[in-house]
ChimeraX commands (.cxc) that place a marker at each C-alpha (Angstrom):
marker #1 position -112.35,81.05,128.18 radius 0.5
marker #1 position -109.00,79.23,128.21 radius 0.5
marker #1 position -107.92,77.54,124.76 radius 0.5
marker #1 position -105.96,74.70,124.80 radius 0.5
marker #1 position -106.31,73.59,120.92 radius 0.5
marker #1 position -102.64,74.43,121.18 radius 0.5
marker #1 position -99.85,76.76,122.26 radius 0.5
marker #1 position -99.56,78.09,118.88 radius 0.5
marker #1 position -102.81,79.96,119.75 radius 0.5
marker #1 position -101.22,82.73,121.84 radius 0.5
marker #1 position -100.96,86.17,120.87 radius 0.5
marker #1 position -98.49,89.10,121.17 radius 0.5
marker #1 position -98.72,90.96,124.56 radius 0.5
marker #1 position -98.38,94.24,124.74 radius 0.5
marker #1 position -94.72,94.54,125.87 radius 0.5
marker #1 position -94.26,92.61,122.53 radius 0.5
marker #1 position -96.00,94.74,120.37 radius 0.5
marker #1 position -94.30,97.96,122.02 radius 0.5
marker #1 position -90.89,95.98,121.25 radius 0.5
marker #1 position -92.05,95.39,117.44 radius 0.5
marker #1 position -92.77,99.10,117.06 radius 0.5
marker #1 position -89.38,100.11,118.56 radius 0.5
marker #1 position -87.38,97.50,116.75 radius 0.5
marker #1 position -84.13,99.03,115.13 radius 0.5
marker #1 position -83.98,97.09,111.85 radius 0.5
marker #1 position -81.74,96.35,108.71 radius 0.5
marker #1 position -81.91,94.65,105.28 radius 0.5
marker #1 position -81.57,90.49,106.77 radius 0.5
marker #1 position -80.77,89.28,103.30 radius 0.5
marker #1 position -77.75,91.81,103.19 radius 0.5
marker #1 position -77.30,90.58,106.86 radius 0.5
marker #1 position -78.11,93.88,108.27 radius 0.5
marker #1 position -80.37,93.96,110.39 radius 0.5
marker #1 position -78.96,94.23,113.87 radius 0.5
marker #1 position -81.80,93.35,116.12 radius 0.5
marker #1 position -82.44,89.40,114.36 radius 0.5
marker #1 position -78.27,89.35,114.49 radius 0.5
marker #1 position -79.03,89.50,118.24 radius 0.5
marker #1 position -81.49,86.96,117.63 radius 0.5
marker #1 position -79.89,84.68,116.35 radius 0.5
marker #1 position -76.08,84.67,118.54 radius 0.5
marker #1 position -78.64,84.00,121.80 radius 0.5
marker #1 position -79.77,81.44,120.01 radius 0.5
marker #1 position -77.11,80.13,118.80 radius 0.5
marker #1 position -75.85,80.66,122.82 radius 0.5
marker #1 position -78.91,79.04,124.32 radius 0.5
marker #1 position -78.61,75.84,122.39 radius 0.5
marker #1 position -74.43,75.57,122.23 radius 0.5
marker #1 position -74.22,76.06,118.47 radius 0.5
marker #1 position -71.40,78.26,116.53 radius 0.5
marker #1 position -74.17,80.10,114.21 radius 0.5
marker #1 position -77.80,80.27,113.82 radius 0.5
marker #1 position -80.57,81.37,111.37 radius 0.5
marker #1 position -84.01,82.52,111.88 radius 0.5
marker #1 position -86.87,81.06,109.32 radius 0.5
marker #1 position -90.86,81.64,109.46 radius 0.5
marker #1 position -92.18,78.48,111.05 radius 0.5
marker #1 position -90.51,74.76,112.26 radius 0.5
marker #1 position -91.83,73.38,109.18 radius 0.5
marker #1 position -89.24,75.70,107.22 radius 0.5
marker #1 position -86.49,75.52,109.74 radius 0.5
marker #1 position -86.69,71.65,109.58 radius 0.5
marker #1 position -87.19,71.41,105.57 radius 0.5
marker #1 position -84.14,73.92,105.61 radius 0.5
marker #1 position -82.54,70.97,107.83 radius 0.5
marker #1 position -82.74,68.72,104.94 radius 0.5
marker #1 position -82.21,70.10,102.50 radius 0.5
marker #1 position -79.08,71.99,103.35 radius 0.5
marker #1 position -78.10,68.33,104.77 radius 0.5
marker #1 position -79.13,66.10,102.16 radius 0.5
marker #1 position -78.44,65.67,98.59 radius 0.5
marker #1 position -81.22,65.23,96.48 radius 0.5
marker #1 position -82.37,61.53,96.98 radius 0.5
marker #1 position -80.45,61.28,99.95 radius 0.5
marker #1 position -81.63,58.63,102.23 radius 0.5
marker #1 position -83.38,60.46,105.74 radius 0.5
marker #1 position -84.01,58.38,108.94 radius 0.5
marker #1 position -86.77,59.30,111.42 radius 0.5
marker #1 position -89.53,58.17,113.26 radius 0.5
marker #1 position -92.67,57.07,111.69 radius 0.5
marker #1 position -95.04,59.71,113.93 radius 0.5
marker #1 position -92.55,62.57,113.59 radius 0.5
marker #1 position -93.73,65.94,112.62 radius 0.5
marker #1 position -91.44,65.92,109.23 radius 0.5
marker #1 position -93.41,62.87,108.11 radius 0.5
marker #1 position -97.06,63.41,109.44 radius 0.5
marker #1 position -97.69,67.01,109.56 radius 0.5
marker #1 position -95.17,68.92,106.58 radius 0.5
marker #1 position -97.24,68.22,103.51 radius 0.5
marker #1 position -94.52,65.68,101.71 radius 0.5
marker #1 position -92.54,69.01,101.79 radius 0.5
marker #1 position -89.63,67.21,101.39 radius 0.5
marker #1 position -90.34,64.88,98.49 radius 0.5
marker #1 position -91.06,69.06,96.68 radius 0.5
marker #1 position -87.91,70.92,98.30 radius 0.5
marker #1 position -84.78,68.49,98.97 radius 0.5
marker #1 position -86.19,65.36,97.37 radius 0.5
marker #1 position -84.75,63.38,100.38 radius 0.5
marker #1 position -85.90,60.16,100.66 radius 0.5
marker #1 position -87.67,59.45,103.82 radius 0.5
marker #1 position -86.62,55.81,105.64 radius 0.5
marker #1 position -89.21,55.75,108.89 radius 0.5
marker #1 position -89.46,53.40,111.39 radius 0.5
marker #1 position -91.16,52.38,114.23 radius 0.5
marker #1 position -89.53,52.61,117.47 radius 0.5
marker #1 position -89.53,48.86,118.88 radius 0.5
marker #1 position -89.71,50.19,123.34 radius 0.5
marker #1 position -90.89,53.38,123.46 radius 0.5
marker #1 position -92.88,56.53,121.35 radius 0.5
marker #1 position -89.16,57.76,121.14 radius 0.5
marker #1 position -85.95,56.35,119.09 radius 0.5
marker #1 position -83.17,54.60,120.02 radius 0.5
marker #1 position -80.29,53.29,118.02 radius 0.5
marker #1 position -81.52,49.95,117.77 radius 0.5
marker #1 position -84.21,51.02,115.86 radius 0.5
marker #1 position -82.21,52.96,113.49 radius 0.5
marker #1 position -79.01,51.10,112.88 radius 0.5
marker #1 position -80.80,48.01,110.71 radius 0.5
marker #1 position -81.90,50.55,108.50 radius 0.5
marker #1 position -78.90,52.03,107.49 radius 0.5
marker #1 position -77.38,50.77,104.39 radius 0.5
marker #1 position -73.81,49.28,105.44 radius 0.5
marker #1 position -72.41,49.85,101.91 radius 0.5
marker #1 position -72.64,51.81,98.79 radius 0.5
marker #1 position -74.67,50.15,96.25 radius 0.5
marker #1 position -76.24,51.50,92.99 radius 0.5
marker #1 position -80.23,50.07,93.67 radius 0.5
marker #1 position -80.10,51.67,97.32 radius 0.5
marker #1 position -80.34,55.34,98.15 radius 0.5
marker #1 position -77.36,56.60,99.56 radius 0.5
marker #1 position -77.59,57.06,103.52 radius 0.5
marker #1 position -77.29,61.22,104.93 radius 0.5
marker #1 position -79.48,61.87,107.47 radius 0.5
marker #1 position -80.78,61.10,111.04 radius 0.5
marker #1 position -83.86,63.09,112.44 radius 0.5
marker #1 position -85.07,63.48,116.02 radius 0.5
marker #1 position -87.59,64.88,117.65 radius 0.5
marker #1 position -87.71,65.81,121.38 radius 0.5
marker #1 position -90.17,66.55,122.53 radius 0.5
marker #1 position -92.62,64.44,120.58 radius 0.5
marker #1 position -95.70,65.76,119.52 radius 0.5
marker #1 position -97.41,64.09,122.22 radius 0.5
marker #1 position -95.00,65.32,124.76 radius 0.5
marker #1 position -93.08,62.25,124.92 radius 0.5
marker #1 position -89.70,63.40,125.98 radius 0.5
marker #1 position -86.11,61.54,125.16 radius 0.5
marker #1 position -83.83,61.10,127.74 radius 0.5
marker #1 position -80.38,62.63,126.83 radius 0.5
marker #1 position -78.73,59.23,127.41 radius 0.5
marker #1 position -80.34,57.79,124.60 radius 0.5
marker #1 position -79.76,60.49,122.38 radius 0.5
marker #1 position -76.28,60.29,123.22 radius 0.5
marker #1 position -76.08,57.12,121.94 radius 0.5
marker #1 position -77.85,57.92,118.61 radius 0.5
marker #1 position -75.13,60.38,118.13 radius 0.5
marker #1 position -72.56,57.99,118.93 radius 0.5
marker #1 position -73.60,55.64,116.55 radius 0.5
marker #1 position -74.34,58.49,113.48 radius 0.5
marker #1 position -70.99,59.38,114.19 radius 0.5
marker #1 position -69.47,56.07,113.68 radius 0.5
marker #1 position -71.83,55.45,110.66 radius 0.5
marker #1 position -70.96,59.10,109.54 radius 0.5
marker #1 position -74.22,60.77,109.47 radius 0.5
marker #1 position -75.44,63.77,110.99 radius 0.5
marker #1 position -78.38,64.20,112.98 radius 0.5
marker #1 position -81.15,67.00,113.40 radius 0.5
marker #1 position -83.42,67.57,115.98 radius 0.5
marker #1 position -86.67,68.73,115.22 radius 0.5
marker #1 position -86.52,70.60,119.02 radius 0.5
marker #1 position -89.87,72.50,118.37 radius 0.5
marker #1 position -90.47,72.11,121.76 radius 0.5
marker #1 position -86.82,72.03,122.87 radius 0.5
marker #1 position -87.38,74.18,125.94 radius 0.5
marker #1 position -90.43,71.99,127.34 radius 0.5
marker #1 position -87.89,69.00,126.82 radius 0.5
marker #1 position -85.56,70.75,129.26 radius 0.5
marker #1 position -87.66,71.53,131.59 radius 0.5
marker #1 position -89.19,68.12,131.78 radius 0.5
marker #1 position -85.66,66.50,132.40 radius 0.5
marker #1 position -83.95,69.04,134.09 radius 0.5
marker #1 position -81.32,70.18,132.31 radius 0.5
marker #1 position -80.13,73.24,130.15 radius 0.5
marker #1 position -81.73,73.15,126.33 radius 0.5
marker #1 position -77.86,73.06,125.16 radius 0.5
marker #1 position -77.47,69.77,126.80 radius 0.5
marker #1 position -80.53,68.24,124.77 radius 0.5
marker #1 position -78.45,69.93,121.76 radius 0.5
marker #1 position -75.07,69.12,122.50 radius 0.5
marker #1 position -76.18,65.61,121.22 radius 0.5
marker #1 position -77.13,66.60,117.57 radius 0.5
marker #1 position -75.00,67.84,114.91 radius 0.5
marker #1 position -78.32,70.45,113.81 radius 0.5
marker #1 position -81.42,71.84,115.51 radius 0.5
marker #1 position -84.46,74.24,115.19 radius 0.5
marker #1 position -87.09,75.44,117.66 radius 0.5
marker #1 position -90.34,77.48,117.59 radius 0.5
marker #1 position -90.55,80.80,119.08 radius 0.5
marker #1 position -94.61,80.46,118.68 radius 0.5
marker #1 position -94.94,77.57,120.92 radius 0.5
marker #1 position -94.29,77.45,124.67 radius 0.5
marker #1 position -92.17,80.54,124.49 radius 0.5
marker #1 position -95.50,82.43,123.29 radius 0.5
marker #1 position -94.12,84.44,120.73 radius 0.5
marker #1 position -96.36,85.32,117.15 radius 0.5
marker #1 position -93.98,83.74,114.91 radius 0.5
marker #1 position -90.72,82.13,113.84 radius 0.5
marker #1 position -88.34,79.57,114.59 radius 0.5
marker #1 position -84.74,79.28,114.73 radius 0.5
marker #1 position -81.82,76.77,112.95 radius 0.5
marker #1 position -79.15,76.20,114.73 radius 0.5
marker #1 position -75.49,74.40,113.83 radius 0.5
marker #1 position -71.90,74.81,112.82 radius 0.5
marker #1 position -71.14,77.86,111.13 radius 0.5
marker #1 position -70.97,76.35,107.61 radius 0.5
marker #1 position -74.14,74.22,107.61 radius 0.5
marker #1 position -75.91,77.53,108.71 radius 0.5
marker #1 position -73.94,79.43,105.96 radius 0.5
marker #1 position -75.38,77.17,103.61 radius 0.5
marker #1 position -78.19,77.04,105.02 radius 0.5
marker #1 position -78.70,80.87,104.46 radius 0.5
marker #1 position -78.14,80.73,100.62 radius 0.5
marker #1 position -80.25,77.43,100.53 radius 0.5
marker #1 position -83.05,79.53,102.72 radius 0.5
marker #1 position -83.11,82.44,100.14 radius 0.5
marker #1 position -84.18,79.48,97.17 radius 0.5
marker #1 position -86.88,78.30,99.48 radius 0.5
marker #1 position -88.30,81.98,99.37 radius 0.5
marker #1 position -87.20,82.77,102.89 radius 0.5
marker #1 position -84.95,85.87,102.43 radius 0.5
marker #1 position -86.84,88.63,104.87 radius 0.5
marker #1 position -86.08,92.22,105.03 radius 0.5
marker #1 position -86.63,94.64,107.65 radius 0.5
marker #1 position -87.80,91.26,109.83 radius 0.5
marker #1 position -86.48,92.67,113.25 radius 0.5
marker #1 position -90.08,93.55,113.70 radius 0.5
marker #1 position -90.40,89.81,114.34 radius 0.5
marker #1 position -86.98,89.06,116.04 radius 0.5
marker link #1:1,2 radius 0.2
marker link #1:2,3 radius 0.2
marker link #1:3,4 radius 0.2
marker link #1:4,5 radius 0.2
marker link #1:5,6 radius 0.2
marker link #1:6,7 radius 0.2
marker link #1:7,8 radius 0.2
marker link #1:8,9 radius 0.2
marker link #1:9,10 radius 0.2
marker link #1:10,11 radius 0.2
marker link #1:11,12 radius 0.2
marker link #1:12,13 radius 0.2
marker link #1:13,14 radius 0.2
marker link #1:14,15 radius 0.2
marker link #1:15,16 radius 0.2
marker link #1:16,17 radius 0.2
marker link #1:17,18 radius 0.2
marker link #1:18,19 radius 0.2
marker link #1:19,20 radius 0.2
marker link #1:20,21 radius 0.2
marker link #1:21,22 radius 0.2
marker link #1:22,23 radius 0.2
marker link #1:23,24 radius 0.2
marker link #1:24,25 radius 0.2
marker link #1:25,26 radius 0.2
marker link #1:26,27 radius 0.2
marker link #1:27,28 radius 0.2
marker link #1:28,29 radius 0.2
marker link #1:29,30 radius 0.2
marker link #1:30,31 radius 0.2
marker link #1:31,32 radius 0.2
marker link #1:32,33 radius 0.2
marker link #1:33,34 radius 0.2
marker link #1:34,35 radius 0.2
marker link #1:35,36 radius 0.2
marker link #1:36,37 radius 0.2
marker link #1:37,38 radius 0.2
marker link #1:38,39 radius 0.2
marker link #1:39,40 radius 0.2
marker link #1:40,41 radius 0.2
marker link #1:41,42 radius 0.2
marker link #1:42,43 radius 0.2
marker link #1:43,44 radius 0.2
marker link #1:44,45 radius 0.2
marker link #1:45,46 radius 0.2
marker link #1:46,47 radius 0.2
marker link #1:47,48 radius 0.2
marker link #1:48,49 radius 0.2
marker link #1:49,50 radius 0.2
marker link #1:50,51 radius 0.2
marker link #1:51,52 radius 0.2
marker link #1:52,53 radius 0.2
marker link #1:53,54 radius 0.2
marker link #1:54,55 radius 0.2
marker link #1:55,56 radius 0.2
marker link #1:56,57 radius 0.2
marker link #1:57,58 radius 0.2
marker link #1:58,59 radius 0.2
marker link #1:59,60 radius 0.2
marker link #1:60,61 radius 0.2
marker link #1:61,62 radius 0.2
marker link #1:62,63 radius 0.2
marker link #1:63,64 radius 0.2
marker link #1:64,65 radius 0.2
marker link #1:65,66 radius 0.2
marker link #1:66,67 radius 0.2
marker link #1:67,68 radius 0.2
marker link #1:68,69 radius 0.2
marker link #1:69,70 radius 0.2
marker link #1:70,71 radius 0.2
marker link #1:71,72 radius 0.2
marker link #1:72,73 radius 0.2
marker link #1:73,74 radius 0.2
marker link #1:74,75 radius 0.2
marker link #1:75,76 radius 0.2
marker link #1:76,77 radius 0.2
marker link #1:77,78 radius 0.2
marker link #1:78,79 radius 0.2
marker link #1:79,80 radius 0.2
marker link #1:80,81 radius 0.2
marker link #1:81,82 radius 0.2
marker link #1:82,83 radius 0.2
marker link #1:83,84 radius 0.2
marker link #1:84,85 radius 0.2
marker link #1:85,86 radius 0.2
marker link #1:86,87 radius 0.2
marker link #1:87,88 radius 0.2
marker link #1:88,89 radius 0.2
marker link #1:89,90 radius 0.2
marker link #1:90,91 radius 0.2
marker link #1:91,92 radius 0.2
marker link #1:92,93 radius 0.2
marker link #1:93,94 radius 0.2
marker link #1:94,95 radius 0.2
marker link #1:95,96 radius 0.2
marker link #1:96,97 radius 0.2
marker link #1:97,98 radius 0.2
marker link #1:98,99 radius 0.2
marker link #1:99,100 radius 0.2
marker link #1:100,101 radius 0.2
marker link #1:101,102 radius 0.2
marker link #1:102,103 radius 0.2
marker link #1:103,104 radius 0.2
marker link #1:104,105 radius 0.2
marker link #1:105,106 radius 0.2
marker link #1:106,107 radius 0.2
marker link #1:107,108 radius 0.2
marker link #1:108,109 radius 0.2
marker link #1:109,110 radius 0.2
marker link #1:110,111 radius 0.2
marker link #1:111,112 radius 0.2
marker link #1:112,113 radius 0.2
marker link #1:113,114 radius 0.2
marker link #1:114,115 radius 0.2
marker link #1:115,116 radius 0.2
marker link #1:116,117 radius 0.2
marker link #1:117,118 radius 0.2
marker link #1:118,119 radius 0.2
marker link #1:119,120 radius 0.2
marker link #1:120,121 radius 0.2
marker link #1:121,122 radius 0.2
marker link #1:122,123 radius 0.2
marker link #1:123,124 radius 0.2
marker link #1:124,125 radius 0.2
marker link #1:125,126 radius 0.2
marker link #1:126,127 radius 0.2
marker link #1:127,128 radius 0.2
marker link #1:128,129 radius 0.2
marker link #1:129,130 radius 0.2
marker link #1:130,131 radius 0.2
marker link #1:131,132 radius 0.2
marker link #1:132,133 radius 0.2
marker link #1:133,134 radius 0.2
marker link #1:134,135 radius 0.2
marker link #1:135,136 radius 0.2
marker link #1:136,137 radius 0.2
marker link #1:137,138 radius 0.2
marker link #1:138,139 radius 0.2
marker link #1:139,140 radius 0.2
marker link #1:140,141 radius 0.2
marker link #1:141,142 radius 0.2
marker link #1:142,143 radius 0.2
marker link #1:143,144 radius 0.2
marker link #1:144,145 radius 0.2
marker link #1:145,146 radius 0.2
marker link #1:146,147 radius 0.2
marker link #1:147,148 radius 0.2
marker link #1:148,149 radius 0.2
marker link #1:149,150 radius 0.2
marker link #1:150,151 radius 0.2
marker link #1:151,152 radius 0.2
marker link #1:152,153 radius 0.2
marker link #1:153,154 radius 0.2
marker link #1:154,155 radius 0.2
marker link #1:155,156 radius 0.2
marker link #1:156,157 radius 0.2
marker link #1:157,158 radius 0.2
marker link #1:158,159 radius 0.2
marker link #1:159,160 radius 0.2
marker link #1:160,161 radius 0.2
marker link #1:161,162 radius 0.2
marker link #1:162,163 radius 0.2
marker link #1:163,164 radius 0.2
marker link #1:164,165 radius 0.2
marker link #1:165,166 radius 0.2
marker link #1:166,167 radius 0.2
marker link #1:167,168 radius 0.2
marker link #1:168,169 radius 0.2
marker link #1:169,170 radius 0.2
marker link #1:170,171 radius 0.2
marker link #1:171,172 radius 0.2
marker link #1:172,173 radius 0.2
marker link #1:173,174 radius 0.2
marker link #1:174,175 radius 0.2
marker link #1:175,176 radius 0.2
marker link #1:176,177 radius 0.2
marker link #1:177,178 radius 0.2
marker link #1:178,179 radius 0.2
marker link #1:179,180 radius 0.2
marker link #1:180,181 radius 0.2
marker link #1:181,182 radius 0.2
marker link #1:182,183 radius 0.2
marker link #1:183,184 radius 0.2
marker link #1:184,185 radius 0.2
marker link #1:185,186 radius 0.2
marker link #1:186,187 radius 0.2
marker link #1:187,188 radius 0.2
marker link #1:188,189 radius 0.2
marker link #1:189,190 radius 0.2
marker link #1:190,191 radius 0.2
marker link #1:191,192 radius 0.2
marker link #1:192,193 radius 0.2
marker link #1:193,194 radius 0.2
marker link #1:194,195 radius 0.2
marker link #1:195,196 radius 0.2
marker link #1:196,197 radius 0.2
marker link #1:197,198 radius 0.2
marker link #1:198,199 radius 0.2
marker link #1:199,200 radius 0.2
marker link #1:200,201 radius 0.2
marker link #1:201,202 radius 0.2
marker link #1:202,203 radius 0.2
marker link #1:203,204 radius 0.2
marker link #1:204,205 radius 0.2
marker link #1:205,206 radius 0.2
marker link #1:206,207 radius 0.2
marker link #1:207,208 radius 0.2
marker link #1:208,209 radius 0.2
marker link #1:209,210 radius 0.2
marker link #1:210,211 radius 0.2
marker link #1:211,212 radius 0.2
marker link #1:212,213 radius 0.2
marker link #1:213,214 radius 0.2
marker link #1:214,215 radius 0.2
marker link #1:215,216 radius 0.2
marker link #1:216,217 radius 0.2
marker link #1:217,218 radius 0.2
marker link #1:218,219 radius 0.2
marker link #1:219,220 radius 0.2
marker link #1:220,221 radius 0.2
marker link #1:221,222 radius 0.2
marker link #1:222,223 radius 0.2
marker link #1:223,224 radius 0.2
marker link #1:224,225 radius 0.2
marker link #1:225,226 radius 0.2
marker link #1:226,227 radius 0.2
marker link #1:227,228 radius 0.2
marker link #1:228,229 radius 0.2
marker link #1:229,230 radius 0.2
marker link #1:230,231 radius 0.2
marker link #1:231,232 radius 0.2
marker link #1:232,233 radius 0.2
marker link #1:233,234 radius 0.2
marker link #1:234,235 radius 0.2
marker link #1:235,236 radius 0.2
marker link #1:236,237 radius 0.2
view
């Protein structure tokens, strides 16, 4: 039988579980363990990024996002069918209290700047939340990919608005493939981004954050409140 619920369905092979067994490990939250430092610089290679931290699942790694990002009540901007808004359990109303701005991309399943720039606030003003955040995702959930020329121009205009952006890149690597270029290109064009090690790259669990050195450094203390701190987890890595 072949099941294709999902990709998430896979399960360790046995070169994986020999790996596990024979993993040399250290205390993470002392930043010892030597096999998830590995980890983490290819990752941190792979997608172009100075640093990069690994977290249980994409839902973590992206509510890490925000709230390492955001400031409590900190206004968010993503698409209305994202997997932050439809499929987190309001985590982020519980974790970073961001405030989440959606919209509804006006051409395609994906965004483009056009349908972000009205919503940002143009300036300061005591009834509005205060504007912090940009999230994409690529690829979509149902494998809608984003060309890199449009997310180029989302990052152009963040930058000139002064906001970051995150990409929710669960999927990062199935983006690539489907346009053809290297997964760092994809991230080149975001200031933050995860991706799952338990979807197309078949691995039992995980995903990775990846940024500048002192988001992820903050990030790491921020990861430790969310109950995130692991061990000996080079068994995983």
């Amino acid at each position: 039988m072949i099941d294709f619920r999902s990709d998430t369905v896979t399960r360790p092979s046995a070169a994986m579980r020999k790996a596990m067994a024979e993993a040399e490990v250290g205390d993470d939250v002392l930043k010892e363990d030597p096999t998830l430092i590995a980890l983490q610089k290819k990752a941190a290679e792979l997608t172009g990024k100075e640093a990069a931290l690994f977290t249980p699942s994409g839902t973590f790694a992206n509510q890490l996002s925000l709230f390492t990002w955001v400031n409590t009540g900190g206004e968010v901007y993503l698409n209305e069918v994202s997997h932050i808004i439809q499929h987190e359990a309001g985590a982020s109303a519980h974790i970073s209290g961001a405030f989440l701005r959606p919209f509804v991309p006006e051409f395609s399943n994906w965004a483009q700047w056009s349908d972000i720039a009205p919503r940002i606030r143009p300036e300061p003003d005591q009834h509005f939340p205060v504007p912090s955040l940009i999230c994409l995702e690529n690829a979509l959930s149902d494998g809608t990919v984003q060309p890199v020329e449009s997310m180029a121009e989302i990052k152009r205009g963040a930058e000139a608005a002064e906001l970051p952006v995150h990409l929710d890149g669960a999927r990062l690597f199935n983006a690539a493939v489907s346009l053809g270029v290297a997964a760092s290109e994809i991230a080149g064009k975001v200031d933050s981004v995860m991706f799952c090690l338990s979807k197309g790259l078949g691995a039992p669990v995980g995903s990775l954050l990846c940024g500048p050195k002192d988001f992820i450094e903050k990030a790491f203390y921020k990861r430790k409140i969310m109950g995130g701190g692991m061990r000996q987890a080079g068994i995983l890595a």
